[in-house]
C-alpha positions in Angstrom: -7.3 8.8 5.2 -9.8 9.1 7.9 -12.4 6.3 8.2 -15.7 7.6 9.3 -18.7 6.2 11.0 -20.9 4.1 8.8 -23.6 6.5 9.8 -21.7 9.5 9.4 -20.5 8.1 6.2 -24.0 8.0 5.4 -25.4 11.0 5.8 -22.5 12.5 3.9 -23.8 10.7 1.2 -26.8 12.9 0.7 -27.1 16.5 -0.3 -28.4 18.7 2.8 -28.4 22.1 4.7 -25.5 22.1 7.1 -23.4 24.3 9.2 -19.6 24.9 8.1 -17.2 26.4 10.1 -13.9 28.0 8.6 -11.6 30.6 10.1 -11.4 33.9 9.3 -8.9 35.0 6.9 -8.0 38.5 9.2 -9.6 37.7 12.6 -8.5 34.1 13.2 -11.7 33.4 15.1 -13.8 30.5 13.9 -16.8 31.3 11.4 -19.5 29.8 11.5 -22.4 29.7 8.5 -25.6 27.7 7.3 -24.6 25.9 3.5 -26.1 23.6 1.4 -23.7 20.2 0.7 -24.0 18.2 -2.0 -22.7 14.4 -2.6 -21.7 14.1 -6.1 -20.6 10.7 -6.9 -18.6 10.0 -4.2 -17.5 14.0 -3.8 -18.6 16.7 -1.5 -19.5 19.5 -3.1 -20.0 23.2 -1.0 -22.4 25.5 -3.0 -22.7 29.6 -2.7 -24.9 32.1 -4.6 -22.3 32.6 -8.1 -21.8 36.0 -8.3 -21.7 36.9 -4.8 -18.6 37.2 -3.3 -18.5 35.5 0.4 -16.5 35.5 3.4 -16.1 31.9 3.5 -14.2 31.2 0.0 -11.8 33.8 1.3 -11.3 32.4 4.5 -10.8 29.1 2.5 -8.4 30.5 0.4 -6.4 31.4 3.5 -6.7 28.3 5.9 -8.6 25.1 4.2 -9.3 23.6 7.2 -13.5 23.5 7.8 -15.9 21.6 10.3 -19.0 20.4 8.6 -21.7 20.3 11.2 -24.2 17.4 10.4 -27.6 18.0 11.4 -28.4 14.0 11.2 -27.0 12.2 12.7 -25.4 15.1 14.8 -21.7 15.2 14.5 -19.5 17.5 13.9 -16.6 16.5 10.7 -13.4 17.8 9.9 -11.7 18.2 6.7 -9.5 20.3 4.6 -11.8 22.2 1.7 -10.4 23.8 -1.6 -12.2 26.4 -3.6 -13.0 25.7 -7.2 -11.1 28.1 -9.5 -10.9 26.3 -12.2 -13.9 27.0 -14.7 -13.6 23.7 -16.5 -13.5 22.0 -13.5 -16.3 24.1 -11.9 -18.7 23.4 -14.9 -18.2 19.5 -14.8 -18.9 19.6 -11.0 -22.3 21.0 -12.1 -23.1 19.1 -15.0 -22.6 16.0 -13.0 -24.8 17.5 -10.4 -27.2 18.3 -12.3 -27.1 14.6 -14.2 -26.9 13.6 -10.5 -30.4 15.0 -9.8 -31.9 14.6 -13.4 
């Protein structure tokens, strides 16, 4: 378990626009894109457009590995992501998001 800065831990805390970089599933080269984070009791949460299919769930089907690029304070985070693919799962993340922000 990594222990993390109490300001790093922080800002994790709350939802915000960040940068993520994964690696490409084909290329191997580093990707970098602009996400929006969520912190959902105690879990962080990646969020896309449903219904769009994006580069960066395939890449982190291939390689979970990610960098979360904070913004504030800026730091750059690493961790190992996993895509959602379970649809009960799925829905409770976003009925407890949305409870979250109720």
């Amino acid at each position: 378990m990594t222990v993390l800065a109490p300001m790093v831990a922080e800002a994790l805390g709350h939802s915000q626009t960040i940068d993520m970089t994964t690696i490409g599933r084909r290329s191997g080269d580093p990707r970098r894109i602009e996400i929006m984070l969520h912190s959902i009791e105690g879990r962080l949460l990646i969020s896309g457009h449903p219904g769009f299919p994006r580069a960066w769930i395939a890449n982190l089907h291939a390689d979970p590995a990610v960098t979360l690029h904070l913004r504030r304070p800026p730091v750059d985070v690493p961790g190992r992501a996993r895509v959602v693919t379970d649809i009960a799962e799925r829905e409770a993340a976003i009925q407890s998001g949305l409870a979250h922000y109720a």
